[in-house]
MIPATI-411227 format. One line per 4 residues: number of its first residue (from 1); their letters; for each residue x, y, z of C-alpha. Coordinates in Angstrom, 3 decimals, always signed. Each point is the difference from the previous one (the first is absolute). Example, Ala and Ser with C-alpha at 12.3 -4.5 7.8 and 13.67 -1.06 7.14 Angstrom:
2
1	AS	+12.300,-4.500,+7.800; +1.370,+3.440,-0.660 $
END
This chain:
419
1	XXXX	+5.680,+65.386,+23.079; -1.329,-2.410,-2.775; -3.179,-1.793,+0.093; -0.682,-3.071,-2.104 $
5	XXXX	-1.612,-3.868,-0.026; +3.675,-1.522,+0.117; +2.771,+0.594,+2.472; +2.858,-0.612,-3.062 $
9	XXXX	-1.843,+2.543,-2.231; -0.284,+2.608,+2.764; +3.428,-0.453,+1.203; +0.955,+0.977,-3.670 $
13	XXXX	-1.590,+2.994,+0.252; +1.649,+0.571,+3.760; +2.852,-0.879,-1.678; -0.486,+2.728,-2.580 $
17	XXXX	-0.751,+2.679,+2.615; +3.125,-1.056,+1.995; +2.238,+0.951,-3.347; -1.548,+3.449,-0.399 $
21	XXXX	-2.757,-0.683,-1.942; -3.426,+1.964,-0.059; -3.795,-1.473,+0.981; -0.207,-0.151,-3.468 $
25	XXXX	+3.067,-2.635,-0.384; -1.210,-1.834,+2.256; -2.981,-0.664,-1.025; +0.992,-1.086,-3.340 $
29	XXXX	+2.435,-2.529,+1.667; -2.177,-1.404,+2.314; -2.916,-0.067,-2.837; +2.782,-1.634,-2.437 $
33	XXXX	+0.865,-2.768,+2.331; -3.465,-0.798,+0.982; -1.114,-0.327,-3.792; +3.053,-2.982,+0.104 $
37	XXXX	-0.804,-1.036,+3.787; -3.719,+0.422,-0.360; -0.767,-1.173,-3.453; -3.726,-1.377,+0.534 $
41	XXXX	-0.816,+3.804,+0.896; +2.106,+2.345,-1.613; +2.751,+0.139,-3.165; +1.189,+2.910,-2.419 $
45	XXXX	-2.441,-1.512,-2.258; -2.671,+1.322,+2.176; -1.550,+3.692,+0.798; +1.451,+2.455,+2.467 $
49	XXXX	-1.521,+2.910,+2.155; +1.457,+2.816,+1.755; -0.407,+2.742,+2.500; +3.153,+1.959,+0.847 $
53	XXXX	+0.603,+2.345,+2.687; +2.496,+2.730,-0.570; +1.242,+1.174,+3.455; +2.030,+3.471,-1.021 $
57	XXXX	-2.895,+1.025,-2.717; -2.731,-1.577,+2.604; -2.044,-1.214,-2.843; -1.622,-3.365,-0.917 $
61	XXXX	+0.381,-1.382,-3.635; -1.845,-2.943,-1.471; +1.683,-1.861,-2.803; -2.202,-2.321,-2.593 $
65	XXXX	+1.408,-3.279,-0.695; -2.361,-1.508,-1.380; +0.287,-1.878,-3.457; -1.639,+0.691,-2.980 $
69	XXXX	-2.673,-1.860,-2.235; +1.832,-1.187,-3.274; -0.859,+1.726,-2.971; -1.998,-2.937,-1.291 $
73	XXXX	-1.800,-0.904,+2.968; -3.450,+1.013,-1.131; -3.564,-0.621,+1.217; -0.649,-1.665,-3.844 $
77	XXXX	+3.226,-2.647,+0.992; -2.554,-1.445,+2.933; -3.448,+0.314,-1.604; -2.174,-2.747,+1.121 $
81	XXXX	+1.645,-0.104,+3.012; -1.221,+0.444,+3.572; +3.802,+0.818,+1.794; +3.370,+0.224,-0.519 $
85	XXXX	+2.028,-3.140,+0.790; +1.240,-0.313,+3.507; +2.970,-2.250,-1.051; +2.318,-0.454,-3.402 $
89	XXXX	+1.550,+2.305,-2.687; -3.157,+2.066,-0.374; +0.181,+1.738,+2.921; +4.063,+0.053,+0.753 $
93	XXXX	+0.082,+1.991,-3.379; -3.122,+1.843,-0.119; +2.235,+3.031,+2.121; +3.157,+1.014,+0.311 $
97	XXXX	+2.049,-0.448,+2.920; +0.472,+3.253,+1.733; +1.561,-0.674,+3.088; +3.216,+0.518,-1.271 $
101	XXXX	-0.220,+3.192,-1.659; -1.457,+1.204,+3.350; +3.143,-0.995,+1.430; +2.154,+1.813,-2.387 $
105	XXXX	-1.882,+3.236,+0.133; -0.359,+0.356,+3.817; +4.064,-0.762,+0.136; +0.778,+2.767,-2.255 $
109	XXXX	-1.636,+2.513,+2.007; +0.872,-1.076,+3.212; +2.682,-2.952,-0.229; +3.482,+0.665,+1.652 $
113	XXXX	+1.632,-3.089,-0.714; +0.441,-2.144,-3.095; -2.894,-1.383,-1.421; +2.558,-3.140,-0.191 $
117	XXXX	+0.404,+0.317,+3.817; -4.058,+0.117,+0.780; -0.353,-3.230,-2.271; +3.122,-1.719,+1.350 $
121	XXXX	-1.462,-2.316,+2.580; -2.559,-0.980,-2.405; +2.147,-1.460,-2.240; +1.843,-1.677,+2.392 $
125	XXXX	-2.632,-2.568,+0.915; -1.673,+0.027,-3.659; +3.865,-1.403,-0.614; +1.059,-1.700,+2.476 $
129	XXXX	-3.442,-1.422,+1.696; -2.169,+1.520,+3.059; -1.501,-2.596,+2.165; -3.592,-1.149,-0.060 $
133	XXXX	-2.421,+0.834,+3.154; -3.020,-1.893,+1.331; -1.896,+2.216,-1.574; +1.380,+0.487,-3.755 $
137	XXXX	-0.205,-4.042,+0.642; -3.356,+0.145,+0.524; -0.976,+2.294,-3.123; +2.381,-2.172,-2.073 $
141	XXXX	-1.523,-3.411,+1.137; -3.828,+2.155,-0.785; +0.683,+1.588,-3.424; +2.046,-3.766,-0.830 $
145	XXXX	-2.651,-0.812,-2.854; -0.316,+3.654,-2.056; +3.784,+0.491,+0.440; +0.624,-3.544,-1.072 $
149	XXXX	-2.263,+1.400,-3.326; +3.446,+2.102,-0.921; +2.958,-1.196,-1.127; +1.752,+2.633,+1.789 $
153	XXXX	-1.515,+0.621,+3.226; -0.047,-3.868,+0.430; +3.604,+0.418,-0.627; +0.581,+2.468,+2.505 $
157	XXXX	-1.841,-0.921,+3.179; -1.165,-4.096,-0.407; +3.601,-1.121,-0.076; -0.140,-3.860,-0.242 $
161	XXXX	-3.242,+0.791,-1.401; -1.638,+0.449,+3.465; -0.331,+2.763,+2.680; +3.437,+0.337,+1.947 $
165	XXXX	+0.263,-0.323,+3.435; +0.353,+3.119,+2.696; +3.632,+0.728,-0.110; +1.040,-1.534,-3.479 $
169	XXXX	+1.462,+2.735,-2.225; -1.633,+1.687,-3.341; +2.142,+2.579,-2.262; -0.784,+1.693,-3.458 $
173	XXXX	+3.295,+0.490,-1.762; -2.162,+1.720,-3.238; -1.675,+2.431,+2.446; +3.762,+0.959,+1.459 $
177	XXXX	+0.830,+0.642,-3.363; -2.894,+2.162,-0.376; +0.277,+2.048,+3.140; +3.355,+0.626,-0.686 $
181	XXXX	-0.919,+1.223,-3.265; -2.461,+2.280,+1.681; +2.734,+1.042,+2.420; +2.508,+0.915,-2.775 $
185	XXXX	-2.649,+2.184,-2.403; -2.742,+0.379,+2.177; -3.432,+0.254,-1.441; +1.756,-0.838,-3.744 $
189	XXXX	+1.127,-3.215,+1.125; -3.052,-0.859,+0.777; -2.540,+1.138,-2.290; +2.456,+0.590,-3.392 $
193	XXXX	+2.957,-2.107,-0.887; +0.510,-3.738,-0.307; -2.928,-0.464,+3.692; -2.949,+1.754,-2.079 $
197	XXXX	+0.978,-1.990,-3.341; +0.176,-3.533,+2.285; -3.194,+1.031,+1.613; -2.033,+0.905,-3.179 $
201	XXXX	+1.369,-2.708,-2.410; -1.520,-2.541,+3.250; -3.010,+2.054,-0.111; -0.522,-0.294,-3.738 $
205	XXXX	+1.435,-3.998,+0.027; -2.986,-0.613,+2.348; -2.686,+1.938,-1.065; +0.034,+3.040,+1.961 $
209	XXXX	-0.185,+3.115,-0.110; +2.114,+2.708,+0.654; +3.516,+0.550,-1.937; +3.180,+1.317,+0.011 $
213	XXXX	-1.473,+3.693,-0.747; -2.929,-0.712,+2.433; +3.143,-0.382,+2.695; +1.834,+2.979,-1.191 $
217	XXXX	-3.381,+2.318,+0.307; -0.115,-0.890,+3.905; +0.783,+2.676,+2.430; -0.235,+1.221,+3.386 $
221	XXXX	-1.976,+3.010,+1.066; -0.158,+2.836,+3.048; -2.841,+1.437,+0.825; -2.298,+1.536,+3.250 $
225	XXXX	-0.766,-2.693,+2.835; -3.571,+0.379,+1.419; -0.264,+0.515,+3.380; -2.701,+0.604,+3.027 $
229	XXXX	-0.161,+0.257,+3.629; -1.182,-2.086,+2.685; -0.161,+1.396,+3.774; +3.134,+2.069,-0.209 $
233	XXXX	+2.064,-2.342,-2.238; +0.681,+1.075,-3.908; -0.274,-3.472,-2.365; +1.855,+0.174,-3.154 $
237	XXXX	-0.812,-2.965,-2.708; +0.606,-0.714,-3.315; -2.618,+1.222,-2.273; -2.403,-1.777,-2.965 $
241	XXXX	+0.577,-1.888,-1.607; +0.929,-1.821,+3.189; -2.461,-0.516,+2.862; +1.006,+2.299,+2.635 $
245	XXXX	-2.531,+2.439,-0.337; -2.188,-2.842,+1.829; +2.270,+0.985,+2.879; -0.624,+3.427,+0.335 $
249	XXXX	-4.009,-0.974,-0.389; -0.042,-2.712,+2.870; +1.825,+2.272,+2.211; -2.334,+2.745,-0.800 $
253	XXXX	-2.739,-1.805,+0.151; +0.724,-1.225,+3.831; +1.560,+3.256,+1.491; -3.114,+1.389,+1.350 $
257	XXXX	-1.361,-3.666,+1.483; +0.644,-1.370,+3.514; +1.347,-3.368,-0.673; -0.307,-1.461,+3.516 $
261	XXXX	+2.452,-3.186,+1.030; +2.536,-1.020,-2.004; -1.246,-3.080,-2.407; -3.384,+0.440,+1.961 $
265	XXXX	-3.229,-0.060,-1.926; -0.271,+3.233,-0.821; +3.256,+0.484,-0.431; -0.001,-2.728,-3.036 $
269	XXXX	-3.218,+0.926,-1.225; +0.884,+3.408,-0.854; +3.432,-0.671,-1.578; -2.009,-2.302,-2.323 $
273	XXXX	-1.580,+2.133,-1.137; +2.099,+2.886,-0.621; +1.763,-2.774,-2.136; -3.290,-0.705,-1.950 $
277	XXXX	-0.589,+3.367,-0.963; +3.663,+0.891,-0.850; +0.493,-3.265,-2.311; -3.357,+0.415,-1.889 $
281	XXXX	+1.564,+3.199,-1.417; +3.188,-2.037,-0.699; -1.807,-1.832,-2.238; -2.022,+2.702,-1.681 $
285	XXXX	+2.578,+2.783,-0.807; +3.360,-1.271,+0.865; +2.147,-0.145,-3.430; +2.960,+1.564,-1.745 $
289	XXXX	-0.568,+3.848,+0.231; +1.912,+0.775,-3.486; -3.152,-2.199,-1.399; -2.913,+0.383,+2.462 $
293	XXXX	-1.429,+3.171,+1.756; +0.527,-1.624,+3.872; -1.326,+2.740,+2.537; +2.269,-0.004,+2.427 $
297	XXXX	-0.045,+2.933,+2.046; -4.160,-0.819,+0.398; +0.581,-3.311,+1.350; +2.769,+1.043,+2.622 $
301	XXXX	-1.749,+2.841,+0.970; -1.820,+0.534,+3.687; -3.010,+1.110,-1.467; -0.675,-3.359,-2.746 $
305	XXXX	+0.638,-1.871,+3.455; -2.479,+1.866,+1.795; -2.110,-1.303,-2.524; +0.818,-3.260,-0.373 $
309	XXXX	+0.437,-0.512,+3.801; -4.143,+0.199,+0.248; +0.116,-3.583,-1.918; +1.234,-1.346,+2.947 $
313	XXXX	-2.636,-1.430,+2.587; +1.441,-0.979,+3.641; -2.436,-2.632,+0.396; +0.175,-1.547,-2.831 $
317	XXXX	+2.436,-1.065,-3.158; -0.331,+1.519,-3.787; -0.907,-3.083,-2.277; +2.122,-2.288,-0.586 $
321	XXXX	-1.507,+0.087,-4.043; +1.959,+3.653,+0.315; +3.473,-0.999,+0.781; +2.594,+0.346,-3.224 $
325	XXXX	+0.820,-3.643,-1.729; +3.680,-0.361,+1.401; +2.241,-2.676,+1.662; +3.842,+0.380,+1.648 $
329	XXXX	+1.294,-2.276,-2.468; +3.393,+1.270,-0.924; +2.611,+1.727,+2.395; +2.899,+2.640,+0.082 $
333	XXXX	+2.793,+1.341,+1.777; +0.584,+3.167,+2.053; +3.131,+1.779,+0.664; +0.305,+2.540,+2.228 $
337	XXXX	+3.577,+2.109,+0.417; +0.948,+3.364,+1.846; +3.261,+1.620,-0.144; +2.075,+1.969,+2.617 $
341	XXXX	-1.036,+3.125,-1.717; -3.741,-0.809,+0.573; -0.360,-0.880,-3.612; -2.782,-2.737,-0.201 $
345	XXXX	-0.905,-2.778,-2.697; -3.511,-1.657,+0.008; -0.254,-2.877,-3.057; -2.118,-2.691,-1.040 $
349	XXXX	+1.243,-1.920,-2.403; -1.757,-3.775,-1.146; -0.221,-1.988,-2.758; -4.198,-0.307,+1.132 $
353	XXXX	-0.665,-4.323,-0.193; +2.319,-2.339,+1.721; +2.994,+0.083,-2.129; -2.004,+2.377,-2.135 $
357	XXXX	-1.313,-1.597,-3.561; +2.471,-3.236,+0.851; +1.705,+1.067,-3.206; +3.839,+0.674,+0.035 $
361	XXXX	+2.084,+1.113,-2.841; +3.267,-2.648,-0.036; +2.479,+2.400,-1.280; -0.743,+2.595,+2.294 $
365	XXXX	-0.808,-1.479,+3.391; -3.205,+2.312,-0.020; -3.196,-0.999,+1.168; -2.401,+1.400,-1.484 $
369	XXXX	-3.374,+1.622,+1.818; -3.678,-0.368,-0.545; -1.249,+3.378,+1.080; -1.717,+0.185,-3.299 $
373	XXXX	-2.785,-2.512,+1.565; -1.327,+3.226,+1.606; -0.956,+1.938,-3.095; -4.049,-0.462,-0.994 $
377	XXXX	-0.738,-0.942,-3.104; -3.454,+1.978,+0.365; +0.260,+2.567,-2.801; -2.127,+2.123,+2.296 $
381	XXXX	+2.308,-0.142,+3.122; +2.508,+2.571,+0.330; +2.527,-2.711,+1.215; -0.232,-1.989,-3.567 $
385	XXXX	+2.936,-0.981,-1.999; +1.738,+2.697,-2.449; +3.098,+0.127,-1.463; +2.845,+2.083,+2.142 $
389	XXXX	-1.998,-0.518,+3.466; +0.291,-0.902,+3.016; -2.397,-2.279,+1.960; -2.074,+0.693,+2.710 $
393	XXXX	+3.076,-0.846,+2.986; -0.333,-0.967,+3.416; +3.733,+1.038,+1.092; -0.363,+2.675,+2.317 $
397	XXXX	+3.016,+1.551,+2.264; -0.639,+2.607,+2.678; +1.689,+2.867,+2.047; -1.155,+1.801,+3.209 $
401	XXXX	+0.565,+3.480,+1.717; -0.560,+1.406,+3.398; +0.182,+3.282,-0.141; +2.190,+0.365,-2.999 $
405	XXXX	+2.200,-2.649,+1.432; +0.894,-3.717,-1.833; -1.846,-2.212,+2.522; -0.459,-3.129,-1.660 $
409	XXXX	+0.828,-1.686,-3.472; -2.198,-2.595,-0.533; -2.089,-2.680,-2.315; -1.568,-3.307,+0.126 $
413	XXXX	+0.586,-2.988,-2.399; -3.083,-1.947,-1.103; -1.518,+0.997,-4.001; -3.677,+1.493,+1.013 $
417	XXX	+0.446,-0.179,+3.680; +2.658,+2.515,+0.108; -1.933,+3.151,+0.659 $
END
């Protein structure tokens, strides 16, 4: 079974499934098409995370995709500055894309199929056109103006030079060009070869920052999930520096409480602030851990909750001068895909804005993210800019067990309002 936003992308990974391929396969597939079918949320020029669920070994694996700070994106670059740009070439070039090399590395350990074969519906509609919905409409007609700032991107999706209509067609002939590239050499076709050169000589044309050997640096890494329990069900998520720890804490945080009646008072009140507490220590230690000491196993455990749990009051709400500055600007994609063998991929995979920094590279098709928004520049925070890191993310993907068994595979798309 495949789970996705968009019946064409999820019958590609059905598809993939059908012709012997693995969870793994079909994720890819169903997160390839949706990054042609879905281009206002996702794209290879976006971030990717994983959780995957190896039936025969009955272990859980979590696989980093997330892209990289160029080697000249410095604190000193943005000095008199209050943020990072939410739009533009400063933030489509600050990172890396990393989505892709997530895609290559999970497929080598646990593809069956061609790479080729995962990425072939994909380029099908980049080619030959995928038809517009009501909603990718709607996004279209509400992004008209900053995509309408790009040369590309205006090319791409305001054909006539306005929003197109629910059921006209869009393709991306460059982006076919570079999937299939990506198909034929895997992660070398991507981030090495004549893709990385076409990608850095449009970074360095407009002023941005990463380059060719920024691209070629990028990788994908494995590492532990975190995981807790809630009332007889084992959580898996996605570690720092992505958000699902605040998970593990809101679930903690509630087990012991009577909720009463579903969406009643109390019921509200108390989820509230579970989500309070969890997302004020977002904001204070979430960051890259290769850069910032992020205490983890603390913050998940029962006894921090315990502790934090006497903040709450039942009668009465924390101050609202305590909840953490965020909005749901921004979106994603989640992909959910189980195999006959029990096998089980969880992903979330985005480009974070509406068509991410509204930037798109012409030779390449790619549309670039603008994840790097998220990094501080607070030299005191531990989520500020450095060279080789990787923002604070809000892509979270999530597994479940009942007693040792794969009960549910599942995720939530919506930037901060994921957990």
């Amino acid at each position: 079974m495949v789970a996705s936003p968009h019946a064409l992308a999820s019958a590609a990974g059905a598809d993939v499934l059908r012709a012997g391929g693995s969870a793994v396969d079909a994720a890819i597939a169903t997160a390839a098409a949706l990054g042609v079918l879905y281009p206002h949320m996702c794209g290879i020029g976006g971030d990717a995370f994983w959780l995957v669920y190896d039936a025969k070994e009955k272990r859980v694996a979590y696989l980093d995709g997330g892209g990289r700070a160029a080697a000249s994106a410095t604190l000193e670059r943005f000095r008199g500055q209050a943020e990072i740009p939410f739009r533009g070439i400063t933030p489509a070039t600050l990172t890396t894309p990393g989505a892709v090399a997530s895609f290559c590395e999970a497929h080598a350990r646990h593809g069956r199929l061609p790479l080729s074969r995962c990425l072939q519906d994909a380029v099908h509609y980049a080619r030959e056109g995928y038809p517009v919905t009501a909603r990718l409409a709607r996004w279209i007609a509400d992004t008209a103006l900053e995509l309408a700032g790009d040369y590309a991107s205006g090319a791409l999706f305001l054909s006539g030079g306005g929003a197109p209509l629910p059921g006209a067609r869009l393709r991306n002939v460059a982006l076919a060009r570079t999937l299939e590239a990506i198909g034929a050499e895997g992660r070398t076709g991507f981030y090495e070869g004549e893709v990385a050169r076409a990608l850095g000589r449009f970074s360095a044309e407009r002023g941005g920052f990463f380059r060719a050997e920024d691209l070629a640096a990028q990788s994908a890494y494995w590492g532990e999930p975190i995981r807790g329990s809630y009332r007889g069900v084992t959580v898996y998520e996605t570690p720092a520096p992505t958000q699902g720890f605040t998970v593990l804490e809101m679930l903690n945080l509630i087990e012991p409480l009577e909720l009463g009646p579903y969406l009643g008072a109390d019921h509200v009140h108390l989820l509230v602030q579970a989500k309070q507490l969890a997302y004020q220590d977002r904001d204070r230690w979430l960051a890259d851990p290769k850069f910032a000491n992020v205490p983890i196993d603390r913050l998940i455990s029962k006894a921090y909750a315990a502790e934090r749990r006497r903040l709450i009051d039942p009668r009465r709400a924390l101050a609202w001068d305590d909840v953490p500055s965020s909005d749901l600007k921004g979106d994603t994609v989640y992909v959910a895909a189980v195999d006959g063998d029990g096998n089980a991929a969880s992903l979330s995979f985005s480009l974070y804005g509406i068509f991410g920094a509204c930037v798109t590279d012409p030779v390449t098709g790619v549309v670039l993210q603008n994840r790097a928004a998220y990094f501080s520049l607070d030299p005191a925070h531990p989520n500020r800019l450095q060279p080789g890191k990787v923002p604070l993310h809000t892509l979270i993907a999530s597994l479940a067990f009942r007693e040792d068994r794969l009960w549910a595979a599942l995720g939530c798309m919506g930037a901060d309002g994921q957990p």
